[in-house]
Every structure is written in structure tokens, then in C-alpha cells.
Residue frames as qw, qx, qy, qz and C-alpha x, y, z in Angstrom:
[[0.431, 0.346, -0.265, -0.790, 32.19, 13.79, 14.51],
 [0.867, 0.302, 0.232, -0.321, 29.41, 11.40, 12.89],
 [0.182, -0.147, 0.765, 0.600, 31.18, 8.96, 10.09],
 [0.245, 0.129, -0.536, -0.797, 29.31, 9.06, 6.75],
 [0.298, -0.055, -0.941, -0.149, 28.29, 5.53, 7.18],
 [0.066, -0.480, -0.793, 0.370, 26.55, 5.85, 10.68],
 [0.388, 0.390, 0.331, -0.766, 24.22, 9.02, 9.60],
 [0.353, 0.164, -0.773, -0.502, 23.61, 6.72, 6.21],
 [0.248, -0.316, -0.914, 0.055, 22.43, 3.99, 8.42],
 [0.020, 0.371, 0.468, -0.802, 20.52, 6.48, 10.66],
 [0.234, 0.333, -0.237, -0.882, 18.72, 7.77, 7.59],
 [0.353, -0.087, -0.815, -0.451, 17.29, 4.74, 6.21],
 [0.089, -0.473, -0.845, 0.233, 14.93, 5.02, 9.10],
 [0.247, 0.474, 0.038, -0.844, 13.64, 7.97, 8.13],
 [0.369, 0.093, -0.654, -0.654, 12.60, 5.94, 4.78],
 [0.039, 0.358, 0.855, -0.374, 11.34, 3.18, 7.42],
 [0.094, 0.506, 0.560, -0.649, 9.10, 5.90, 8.73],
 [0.503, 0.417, -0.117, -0.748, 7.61, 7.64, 5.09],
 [0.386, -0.064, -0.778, -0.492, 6.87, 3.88, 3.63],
 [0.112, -0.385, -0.850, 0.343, 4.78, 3.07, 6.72],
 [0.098, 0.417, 0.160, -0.889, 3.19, 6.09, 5.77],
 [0.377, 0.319, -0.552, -0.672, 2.97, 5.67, 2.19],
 [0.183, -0.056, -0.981, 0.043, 1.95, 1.75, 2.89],
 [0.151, 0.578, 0.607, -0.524, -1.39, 2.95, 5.27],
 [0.150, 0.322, -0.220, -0.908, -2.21, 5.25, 2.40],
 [0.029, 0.282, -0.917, -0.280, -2.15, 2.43, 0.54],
 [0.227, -0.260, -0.922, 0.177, -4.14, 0.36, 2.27],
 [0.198, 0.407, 0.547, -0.704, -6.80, 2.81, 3.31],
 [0.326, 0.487, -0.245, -0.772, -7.57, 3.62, -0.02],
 [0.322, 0.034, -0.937, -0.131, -7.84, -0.23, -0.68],
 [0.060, -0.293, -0.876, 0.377, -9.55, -1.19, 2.70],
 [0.266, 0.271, 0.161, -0.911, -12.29, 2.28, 2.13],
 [0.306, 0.022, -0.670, -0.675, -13.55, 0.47, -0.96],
 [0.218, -0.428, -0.871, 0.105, -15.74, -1.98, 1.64],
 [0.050, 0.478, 0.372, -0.794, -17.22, 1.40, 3.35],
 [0.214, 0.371, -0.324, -0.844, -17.82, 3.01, -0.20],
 [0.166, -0.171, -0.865, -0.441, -19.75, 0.21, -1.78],
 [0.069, -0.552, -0.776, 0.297, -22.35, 0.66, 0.99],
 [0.036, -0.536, -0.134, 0.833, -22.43, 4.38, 0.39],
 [0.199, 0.235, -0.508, -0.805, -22.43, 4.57, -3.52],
 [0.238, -0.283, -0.749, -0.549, -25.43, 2.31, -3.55],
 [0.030, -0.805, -0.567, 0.172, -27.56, 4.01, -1.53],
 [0.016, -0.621, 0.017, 0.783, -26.94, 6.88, -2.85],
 [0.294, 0.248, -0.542, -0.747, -26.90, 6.63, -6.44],
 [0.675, 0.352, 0.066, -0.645, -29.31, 3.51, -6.98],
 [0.577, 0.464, -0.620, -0.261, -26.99, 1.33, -8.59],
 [0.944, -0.009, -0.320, -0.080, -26.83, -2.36, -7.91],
 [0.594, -0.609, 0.504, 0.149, -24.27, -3.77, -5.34],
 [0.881, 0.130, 0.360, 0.279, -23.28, -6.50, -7.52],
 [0.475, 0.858, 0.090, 0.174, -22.71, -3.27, -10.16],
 [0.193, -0.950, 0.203, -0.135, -20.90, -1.50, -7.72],
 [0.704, -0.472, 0.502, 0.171, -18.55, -4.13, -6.49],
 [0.820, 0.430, 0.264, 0.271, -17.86, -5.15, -9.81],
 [0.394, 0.837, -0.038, 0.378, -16.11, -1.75, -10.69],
 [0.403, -0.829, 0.377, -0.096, -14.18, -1.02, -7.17],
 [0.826, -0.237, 0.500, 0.108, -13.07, -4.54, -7.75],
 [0.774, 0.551, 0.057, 0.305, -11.38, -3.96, -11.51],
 [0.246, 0.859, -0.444, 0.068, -8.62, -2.51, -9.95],
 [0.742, -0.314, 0.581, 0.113, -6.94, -6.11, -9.11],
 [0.860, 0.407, 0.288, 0.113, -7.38, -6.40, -12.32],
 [0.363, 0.897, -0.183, 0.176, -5.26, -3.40, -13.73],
 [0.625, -0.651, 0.419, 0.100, -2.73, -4.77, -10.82],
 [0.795, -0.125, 0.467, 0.367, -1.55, -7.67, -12.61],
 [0.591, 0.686, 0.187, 0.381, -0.67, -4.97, -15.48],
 [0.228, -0.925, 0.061, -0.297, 0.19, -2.41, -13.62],
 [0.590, -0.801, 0.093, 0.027, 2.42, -3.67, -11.26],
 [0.789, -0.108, 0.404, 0.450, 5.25, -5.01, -13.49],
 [0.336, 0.807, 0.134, 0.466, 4.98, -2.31, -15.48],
 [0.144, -0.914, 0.268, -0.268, 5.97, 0.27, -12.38],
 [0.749, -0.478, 0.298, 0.347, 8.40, -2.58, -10.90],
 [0.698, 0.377, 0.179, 0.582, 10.09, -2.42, -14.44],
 [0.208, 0.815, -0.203, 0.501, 10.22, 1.75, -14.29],
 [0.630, -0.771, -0.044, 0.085, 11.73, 1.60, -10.66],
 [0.823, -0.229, 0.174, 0.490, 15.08, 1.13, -11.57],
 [0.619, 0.128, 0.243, 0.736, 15.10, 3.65, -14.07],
 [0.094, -0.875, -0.224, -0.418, 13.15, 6.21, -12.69],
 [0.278, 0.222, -0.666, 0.655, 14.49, 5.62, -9.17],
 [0.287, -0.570, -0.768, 0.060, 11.99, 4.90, -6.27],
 [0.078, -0.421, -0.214, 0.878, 11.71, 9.19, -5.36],
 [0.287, 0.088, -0.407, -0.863, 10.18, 10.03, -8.98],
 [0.347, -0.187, -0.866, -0.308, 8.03, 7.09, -8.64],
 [0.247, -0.352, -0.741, 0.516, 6.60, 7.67, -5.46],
 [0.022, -0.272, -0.152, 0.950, 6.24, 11.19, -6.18],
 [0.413, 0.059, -0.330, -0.847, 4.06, 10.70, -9.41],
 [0.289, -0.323, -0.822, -0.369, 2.25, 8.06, -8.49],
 [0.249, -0.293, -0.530, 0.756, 1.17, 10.13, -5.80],
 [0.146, 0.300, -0.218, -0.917, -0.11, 12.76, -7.80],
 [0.306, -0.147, -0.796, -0.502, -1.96, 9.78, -10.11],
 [0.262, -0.466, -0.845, -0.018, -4.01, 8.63, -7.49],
 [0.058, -0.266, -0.285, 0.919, -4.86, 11.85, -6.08],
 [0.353, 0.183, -0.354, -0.847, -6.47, 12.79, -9.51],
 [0.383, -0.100, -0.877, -0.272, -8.09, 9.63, -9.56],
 [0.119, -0.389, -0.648, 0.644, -9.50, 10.31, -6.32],
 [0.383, 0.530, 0.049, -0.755, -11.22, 13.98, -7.47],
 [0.365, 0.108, -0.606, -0.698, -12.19, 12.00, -10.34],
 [0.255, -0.186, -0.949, 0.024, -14.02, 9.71, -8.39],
 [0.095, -0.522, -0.624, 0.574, -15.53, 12.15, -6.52],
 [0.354, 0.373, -0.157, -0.843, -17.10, 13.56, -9.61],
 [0.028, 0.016, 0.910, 0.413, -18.13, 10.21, -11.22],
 [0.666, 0.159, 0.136, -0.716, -22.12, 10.05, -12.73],
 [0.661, 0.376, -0.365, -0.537, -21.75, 6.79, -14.00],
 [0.915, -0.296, 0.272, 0.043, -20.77, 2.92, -13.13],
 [0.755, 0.582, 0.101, 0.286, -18.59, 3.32, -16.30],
 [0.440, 0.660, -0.300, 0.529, -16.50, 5.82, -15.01],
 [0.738, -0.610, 0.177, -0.227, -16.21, 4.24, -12.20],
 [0.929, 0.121, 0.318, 0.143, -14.77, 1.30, -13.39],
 [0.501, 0.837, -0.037, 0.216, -12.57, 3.37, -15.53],
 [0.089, -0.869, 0.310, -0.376, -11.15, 5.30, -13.18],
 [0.850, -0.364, 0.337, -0.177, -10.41, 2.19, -10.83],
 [0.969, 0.147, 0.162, 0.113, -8.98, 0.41, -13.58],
 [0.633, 0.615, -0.103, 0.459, -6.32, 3.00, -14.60],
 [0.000, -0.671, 0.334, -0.662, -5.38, 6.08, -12.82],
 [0.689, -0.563, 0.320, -0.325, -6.48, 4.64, -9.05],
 [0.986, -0.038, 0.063, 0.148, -4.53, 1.13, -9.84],
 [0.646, 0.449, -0.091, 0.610, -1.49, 2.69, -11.19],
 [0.190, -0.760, 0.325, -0.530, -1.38, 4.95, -8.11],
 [0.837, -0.435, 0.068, -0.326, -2.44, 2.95, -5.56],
 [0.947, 0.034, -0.158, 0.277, 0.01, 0.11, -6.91],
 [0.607, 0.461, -0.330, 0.556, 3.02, 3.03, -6.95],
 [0.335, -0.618, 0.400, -0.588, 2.67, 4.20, -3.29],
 [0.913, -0.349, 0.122, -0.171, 2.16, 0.71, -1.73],
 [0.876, -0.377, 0.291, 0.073, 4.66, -1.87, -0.38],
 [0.814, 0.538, 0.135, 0.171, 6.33, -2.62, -3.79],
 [0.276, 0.752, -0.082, 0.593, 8.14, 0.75, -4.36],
 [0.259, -0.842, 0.369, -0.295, 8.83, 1.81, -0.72],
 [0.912, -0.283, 0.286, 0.083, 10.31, -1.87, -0.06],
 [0.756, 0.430, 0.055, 0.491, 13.03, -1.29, -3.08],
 [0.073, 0.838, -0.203, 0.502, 13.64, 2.19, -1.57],
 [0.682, -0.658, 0.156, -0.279, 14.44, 0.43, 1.82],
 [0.962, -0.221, 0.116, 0.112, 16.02, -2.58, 1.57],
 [0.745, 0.343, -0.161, 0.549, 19.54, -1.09, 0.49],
 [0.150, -0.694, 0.362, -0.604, 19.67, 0.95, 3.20],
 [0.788, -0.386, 0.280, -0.389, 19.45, -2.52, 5.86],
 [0.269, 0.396, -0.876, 0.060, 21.66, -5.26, 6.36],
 [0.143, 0.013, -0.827, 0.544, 21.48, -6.90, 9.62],
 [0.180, 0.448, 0.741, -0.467, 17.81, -5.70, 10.61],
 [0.242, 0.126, -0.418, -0.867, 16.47, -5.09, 7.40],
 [0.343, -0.422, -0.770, -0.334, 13.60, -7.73, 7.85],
 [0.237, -0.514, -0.564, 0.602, 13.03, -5.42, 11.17],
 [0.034, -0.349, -0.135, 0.927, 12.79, -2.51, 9.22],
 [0.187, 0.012, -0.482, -0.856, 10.72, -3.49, 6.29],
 [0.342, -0.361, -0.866, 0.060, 8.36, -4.95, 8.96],
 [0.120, -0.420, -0.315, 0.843, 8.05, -1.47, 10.12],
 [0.261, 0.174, -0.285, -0.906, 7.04, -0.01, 6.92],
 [0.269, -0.253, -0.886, -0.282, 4.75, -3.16, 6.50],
 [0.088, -0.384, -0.717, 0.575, 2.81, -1.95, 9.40],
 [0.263, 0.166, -0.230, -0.922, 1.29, 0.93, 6.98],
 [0.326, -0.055, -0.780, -0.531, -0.86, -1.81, 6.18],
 [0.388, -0.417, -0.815, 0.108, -2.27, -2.26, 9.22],
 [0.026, 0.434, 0.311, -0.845, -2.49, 1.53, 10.15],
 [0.271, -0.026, -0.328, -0.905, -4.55, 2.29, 7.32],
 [0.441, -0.447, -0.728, -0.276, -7.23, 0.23, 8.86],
 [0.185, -0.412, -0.458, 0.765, -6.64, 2.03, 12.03],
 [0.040, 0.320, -0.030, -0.946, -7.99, 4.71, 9.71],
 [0.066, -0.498, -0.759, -0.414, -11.45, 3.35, 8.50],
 [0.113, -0.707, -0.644, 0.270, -13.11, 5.38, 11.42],
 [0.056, -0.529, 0.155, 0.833, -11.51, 8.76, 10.30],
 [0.234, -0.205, -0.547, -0.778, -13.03, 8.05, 6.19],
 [0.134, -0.572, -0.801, -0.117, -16.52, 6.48, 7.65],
 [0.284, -0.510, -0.303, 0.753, -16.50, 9.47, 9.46],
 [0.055, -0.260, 0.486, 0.832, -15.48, 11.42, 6.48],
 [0.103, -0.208, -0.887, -0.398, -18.24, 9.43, 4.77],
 [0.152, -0.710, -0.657, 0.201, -21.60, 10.74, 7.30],
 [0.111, -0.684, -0.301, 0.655, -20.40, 14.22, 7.52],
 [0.051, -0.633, 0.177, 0.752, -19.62, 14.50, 3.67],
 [0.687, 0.567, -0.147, -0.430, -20.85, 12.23, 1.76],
 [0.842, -0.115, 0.371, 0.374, -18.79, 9.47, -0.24],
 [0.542, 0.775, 0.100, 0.310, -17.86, 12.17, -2.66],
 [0.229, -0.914, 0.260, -0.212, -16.08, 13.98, 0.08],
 [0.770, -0.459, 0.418, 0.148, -14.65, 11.47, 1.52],
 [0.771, 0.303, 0.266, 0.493, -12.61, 10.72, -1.82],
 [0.121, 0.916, -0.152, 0.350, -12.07, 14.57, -1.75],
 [0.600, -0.761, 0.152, -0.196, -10.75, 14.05, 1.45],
 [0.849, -0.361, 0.351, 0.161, -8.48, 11.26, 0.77],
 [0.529, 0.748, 0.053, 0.398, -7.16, 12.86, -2.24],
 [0.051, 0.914, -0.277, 0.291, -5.87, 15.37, -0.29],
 [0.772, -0.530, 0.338, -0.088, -4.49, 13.29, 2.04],
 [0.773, 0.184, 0.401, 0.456, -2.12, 11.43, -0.98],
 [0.410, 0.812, 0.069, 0.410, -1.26, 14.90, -2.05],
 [0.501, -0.799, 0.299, -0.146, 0.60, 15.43, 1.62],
 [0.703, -0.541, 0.392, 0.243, 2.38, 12.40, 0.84],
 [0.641, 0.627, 0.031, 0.442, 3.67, 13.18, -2.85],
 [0.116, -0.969, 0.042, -0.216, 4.88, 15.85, -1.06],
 [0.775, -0.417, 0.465, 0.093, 6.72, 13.44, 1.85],
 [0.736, -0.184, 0.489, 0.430, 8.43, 11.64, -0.36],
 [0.558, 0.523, -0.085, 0.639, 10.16, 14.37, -2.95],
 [0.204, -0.814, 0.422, -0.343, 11.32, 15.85, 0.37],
 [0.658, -0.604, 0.413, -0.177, 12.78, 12.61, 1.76],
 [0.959, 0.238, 0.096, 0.120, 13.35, 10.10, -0.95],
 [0.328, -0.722, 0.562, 0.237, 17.31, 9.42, -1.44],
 [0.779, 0.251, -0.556, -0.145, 19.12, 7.33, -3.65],
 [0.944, -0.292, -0.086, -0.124, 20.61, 4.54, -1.75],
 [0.612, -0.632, 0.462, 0.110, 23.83, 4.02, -0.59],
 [0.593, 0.511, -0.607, -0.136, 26.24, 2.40, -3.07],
 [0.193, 0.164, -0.913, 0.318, 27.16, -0.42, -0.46],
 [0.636, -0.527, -0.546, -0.140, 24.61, -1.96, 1.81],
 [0.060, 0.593, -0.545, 0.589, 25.57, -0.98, 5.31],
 [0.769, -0.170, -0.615, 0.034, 26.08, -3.45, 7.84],
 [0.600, -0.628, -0.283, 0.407, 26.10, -2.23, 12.07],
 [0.171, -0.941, -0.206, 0.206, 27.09, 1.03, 10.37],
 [0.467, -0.494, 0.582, 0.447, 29.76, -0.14, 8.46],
 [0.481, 0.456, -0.551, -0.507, 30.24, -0.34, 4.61],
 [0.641, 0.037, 0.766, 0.031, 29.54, -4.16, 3.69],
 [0.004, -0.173, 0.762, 0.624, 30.16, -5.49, 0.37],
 [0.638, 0.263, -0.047, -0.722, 27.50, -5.41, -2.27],
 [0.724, 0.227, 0.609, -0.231, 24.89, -8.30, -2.25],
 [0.093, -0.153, 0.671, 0.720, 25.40, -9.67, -6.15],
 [0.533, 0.323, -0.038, -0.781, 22.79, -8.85, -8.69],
 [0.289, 0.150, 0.892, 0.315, 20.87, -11.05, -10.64],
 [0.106, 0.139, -0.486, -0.856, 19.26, -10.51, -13.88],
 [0.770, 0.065, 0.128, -0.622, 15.11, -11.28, -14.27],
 [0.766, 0.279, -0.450, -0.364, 16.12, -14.42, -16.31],
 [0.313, 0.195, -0.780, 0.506, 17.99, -15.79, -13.41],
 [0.479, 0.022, 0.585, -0.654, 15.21, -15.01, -10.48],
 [0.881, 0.113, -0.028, -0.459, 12.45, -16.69, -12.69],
 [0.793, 0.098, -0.596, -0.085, 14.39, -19.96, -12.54],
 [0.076, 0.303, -0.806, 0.503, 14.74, -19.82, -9.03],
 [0.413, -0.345, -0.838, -0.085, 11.98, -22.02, -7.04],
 [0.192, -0.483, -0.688, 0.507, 11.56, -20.07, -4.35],
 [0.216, 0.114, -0.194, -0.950, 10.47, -16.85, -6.51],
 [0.444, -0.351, -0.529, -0.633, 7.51, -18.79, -7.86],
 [0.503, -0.370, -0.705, 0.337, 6.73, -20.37, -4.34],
 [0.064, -0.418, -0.379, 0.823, 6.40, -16.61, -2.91],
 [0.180, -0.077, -0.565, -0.802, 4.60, -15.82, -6.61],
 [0.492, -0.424, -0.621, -0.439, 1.55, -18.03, -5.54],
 [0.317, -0.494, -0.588, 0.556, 1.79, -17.36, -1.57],
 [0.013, 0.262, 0.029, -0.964, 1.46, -13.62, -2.33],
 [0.201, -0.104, -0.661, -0.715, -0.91, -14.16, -5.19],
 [0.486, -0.514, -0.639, -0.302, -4.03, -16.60, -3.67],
 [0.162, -0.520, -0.440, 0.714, -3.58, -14.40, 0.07],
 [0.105, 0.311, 0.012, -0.944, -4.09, -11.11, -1.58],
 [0.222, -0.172, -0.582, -0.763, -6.86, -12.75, -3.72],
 [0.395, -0.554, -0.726, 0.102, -8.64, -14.24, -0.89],
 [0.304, -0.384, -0.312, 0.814, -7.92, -11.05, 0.69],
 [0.103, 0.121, -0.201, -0.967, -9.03, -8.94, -1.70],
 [0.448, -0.331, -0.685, -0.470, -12.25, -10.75, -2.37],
 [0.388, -0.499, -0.621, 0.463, -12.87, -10.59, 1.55],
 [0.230, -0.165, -0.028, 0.959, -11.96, -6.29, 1.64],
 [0.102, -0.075, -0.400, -0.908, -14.81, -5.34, -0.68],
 [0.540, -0.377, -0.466, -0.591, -17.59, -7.02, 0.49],
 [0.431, -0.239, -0.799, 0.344, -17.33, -8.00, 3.91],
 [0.213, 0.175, 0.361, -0.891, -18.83, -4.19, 5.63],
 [0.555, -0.075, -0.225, -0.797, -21.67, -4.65, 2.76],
 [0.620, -0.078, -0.778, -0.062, -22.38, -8.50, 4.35],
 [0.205, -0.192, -0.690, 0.667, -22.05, -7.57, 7.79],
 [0.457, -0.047, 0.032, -0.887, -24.97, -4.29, 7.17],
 [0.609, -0.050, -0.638, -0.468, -27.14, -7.31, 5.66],
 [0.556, -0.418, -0.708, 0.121, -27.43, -8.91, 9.03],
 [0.384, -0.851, -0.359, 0.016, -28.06, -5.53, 11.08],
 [0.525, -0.531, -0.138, 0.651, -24.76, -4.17, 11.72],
 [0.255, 0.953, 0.122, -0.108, -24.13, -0.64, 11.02],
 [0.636, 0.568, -0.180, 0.491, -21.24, 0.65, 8.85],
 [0.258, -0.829, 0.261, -0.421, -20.66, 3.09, 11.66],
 [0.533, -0.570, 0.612, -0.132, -19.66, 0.22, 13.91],
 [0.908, 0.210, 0.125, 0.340, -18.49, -2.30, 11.54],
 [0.616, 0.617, -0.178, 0.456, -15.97, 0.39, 10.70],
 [0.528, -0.696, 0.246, -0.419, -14.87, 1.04, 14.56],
 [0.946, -0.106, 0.307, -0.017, -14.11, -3.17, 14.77],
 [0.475, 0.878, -0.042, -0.033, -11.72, -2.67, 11.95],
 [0.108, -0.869, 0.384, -0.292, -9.46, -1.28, 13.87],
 [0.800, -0.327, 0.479, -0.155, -8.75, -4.55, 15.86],
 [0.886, 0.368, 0.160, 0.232, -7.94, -6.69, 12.77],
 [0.484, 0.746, -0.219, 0.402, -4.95, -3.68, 12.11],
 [0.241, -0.744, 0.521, -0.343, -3.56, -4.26, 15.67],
 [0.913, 0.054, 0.392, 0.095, -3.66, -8.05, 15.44],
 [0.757, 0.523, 0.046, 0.388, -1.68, -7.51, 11.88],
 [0.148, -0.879, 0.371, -0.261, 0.71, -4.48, 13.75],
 [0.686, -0.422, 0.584, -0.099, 1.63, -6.85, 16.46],
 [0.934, 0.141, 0.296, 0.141, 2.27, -10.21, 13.59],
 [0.690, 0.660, -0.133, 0.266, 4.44, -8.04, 11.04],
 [0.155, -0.753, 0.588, -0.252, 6.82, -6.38, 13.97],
 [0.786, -0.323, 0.519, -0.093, 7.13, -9.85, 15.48],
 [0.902, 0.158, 0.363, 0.174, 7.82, -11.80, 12.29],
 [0.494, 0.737, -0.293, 0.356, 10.18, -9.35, 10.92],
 [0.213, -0.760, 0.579, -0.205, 12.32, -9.80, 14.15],
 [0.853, -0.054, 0.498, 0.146, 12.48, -13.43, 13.87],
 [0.758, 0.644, 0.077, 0.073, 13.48, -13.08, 10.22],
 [0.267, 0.783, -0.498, 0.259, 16.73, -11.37, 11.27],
 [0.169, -0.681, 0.687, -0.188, 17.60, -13.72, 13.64],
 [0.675, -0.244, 0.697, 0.012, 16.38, -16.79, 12.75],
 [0.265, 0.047, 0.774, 0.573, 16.49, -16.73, 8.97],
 [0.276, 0.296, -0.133, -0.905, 13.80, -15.69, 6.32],
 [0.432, 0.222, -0.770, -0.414, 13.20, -18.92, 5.30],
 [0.215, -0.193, -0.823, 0.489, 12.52, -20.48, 8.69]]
């Protein structure tokens, strides 16, 4: 008969496999915003500059947003969280795909789509993971990291989404799609072990430390600003590079085809550097 321990460990890849899910969601619904700026201004009339301006205010709501949901994780647990912010950005979606205005654009971006977006992405499925991983836990949350690079696998499926329906659809579209995975995770989410679990074996719990303790540690701020200026350069790159690339002839259609390439370059880097991490060190 199974022991407890080894269908415990066996299970935490099953979370593996719904944050790589939840992670590409993520990230498509992030990475679409370059596709959609081209759409919403030829369609409606409104200014790029206008347009970008509003897709781009949900970084802003981030740096609220995300410490806010890191604070409820603990005390919702990372199932309730998943589940509603699931639900948020959905609505935020079919509100987008009703918007007449730049205003409620910008609105909608700044609240409900940030405060989703943030509770389905990396953050929240990486807290649900990492007590389920000892030994090849930088292997596994290098798995779920990979969401990040499948949701660019999935620009051609919205641009797509985008010619045959519009950019209104396409937010219809991806709505539903984030209503499949509220679903996923309140059917899979778990609490966590009480023990880490090492080669399938109980292993003594890793000691806590309190917020006032990490913020004097050096290497917290040191990942603070590595994370920080990437994902801004990054994010300033995301939004406007498809509408730069049209400007010199290429079409969205095949700018959003090419995509695809950048998310198998990043596949291939996160699997690789999470297996070094477990065996030569995180720090290294």
C-alpha cells in the first residue's frame, strides 16, 4: 500500500501542473495587451499614446495590489484566492469587452483586471507549491514558471480570436477561458502538508520568519530590485512592441506567430535554471 507521505509528494505535482496553467493565463492576458492596443485603435479612433496609457495602469494597481493579496494569502489560503481572483478577472474581462470609453478602460485595468491578473499569476501558485517540494522544489516551481512562457505560445490562438471576433470577443473569449480555471483550482487546490516532504519522507519544518525579519535581510531587497527594473523593462517592452513592429510593415498576424519563439527560448531557460538551482544552489 502507498504511505501517506509518497501520494503527498505525488500530489504536489498536480499543483505543479494547475500553476503552469494558472501562470500562462496570466501571462496571456498580460502579453494580449500588445495585440489589443493595435486593435482598440483602429477600431474605436482613440490615440495610441491614449490607449497604451490605460492597458498600461495596471502596473500601476500592481504595486498596490500585490501586497495587498500576498498579505490575504495566508489567511485566506492560496485555494480561495485563486478561486476569486479568478472570477475578478473574468468580470473584468466582459467588462472590457463592453467598454465605450478610454476611462473605463483605464478603470477597469486599474482595479478588477490588476487584482485578478495579480491573484492567478506566479505569486499565489508559487506559495501553494513550494511546501509541497523539498529536494526539487526549484525543479518544480520552474515548471509552473513555464506558464509564462506558454501563454505566449498562445498569442496566435487570441490574434486569431482577435480577426474572427473582434477585440471585444477576444476578451469574451479570454474571460471564459479564466472561468475554466477558477474552476481548476477549487477542484484541486489543497492545503499543504504540515511538514515539507523530502524524497517522500516527512522532513522537519523550514523555520518561519516574521515580515520584520525578511526586510532586514539583504538578499530580499537585492531580489526586490532584480524583479522590479526586469518586469519594468519588461513590461514597458510587452505593450508596445506589436504596435512598433506594424509601424515598419509587419502585420499583427505575423508579429503574433514570432511570439511564439521568444516562449520556447524562455520554456527551455526556466526548466534548465530551475535544475541547476537544486543542485547547485539558488544562489549560485
Amino acid at each position: 500500500m502507498e504511505s501517506p507521505s509518497s501520494t503527498a509528494a505525488r500530489y504536489g505535482w498536480v499543483l505543479v501542473g494547475a500553476g503552469l496553467l494558472s501562470i500562462a493565463v496570466h501571462s496571456a492576458t498580460g502579453y494580449a495587451s500588445s495585440l489589443l492596443l493595435v486593435a482598440i485603435t483602429e477600431d474605436t479612433g482613440w490615440s495610441r499614446a491614449l490607449v497604451s496609457t490605460c492597458l498600461s495602469v495596471s502596473s500601476l494597481g500592481s504595486i498596490v495590489w500585490v501586497p495587498a493579496i500576498g498579505f490575504l494569502v495566508p489567511l485566506w489560503g492560496t485555494r480561495r484566492v485563486l478561486t476569486v481572483g479568478s472570477l475578478v478577472l473574468a468580470g473584468a474581462l466582459l467588462g472590457l469587452s463592453a467598454i465605450q470609453s478610454p476611462l473605463a478602460l483605464a478603470a477597469l485595468m486599474l482595479v478588477p483586471f490588476s487584482i485578478g491578473n495579480t491573484s492567478v499569476g506566479s505569486m499565489v501558485n508559487y506559495s501553494g507549491i513550494q511546501p509541497w517540494f523539498h529536494e526539487r522544489r526549484g525543479t518544480a516551481l520552474a515548471i509552473a514558471g513555464t506558464g509564462a512562457s506558454l501563454g505566449l505560445l498562445l498569442m496566435p490562438l487570441i490574434q486569431t480570436s482577435i480577426l474572427s471576433s473582434g477585440w471585444r470577443g477576444a476578451y469574451q473569449a479570454m474571460a471564459a477561458g479564466v472561468l475554466a480555471l477558477g474552476v481548476l483550482h477549487l477542484v484541486v487546490q489543497r492545503q499543504p502538508p504540515r511538514r515539507a516532504l523530502r524524497g517522500g519522507e516527512p522532513e522537519a519544518p523550514e523555520p518561519d520568519m516574521d515580515f520584520a525579519s525578511i526586510v532586514r535581510l539583504r538578499d530580499f531587497w537585492l531580489l526586490s530590485v532584480g524583479l522590479g527594473t526586469s518586469t519594468f523593462a519588461g513590461s514597458l517592452l510587452m505593450v508596445h512592441h506589436v504596435a512598433y513592429l506594424t509601424d515598419y510593415g509587419y502585420s499583427a498576424e505575423n508579429i503574433a506567430v514570432a511570439l511564439p519563439l521568444r516562449g520556447i527560448a524562455g520554456f527551455v531557460g526556466r526548466i534548465v535554471c530551475g535544475w541547476l538551482s537544486d543542485r547547485i544552489g539558488t544562489r549560485r
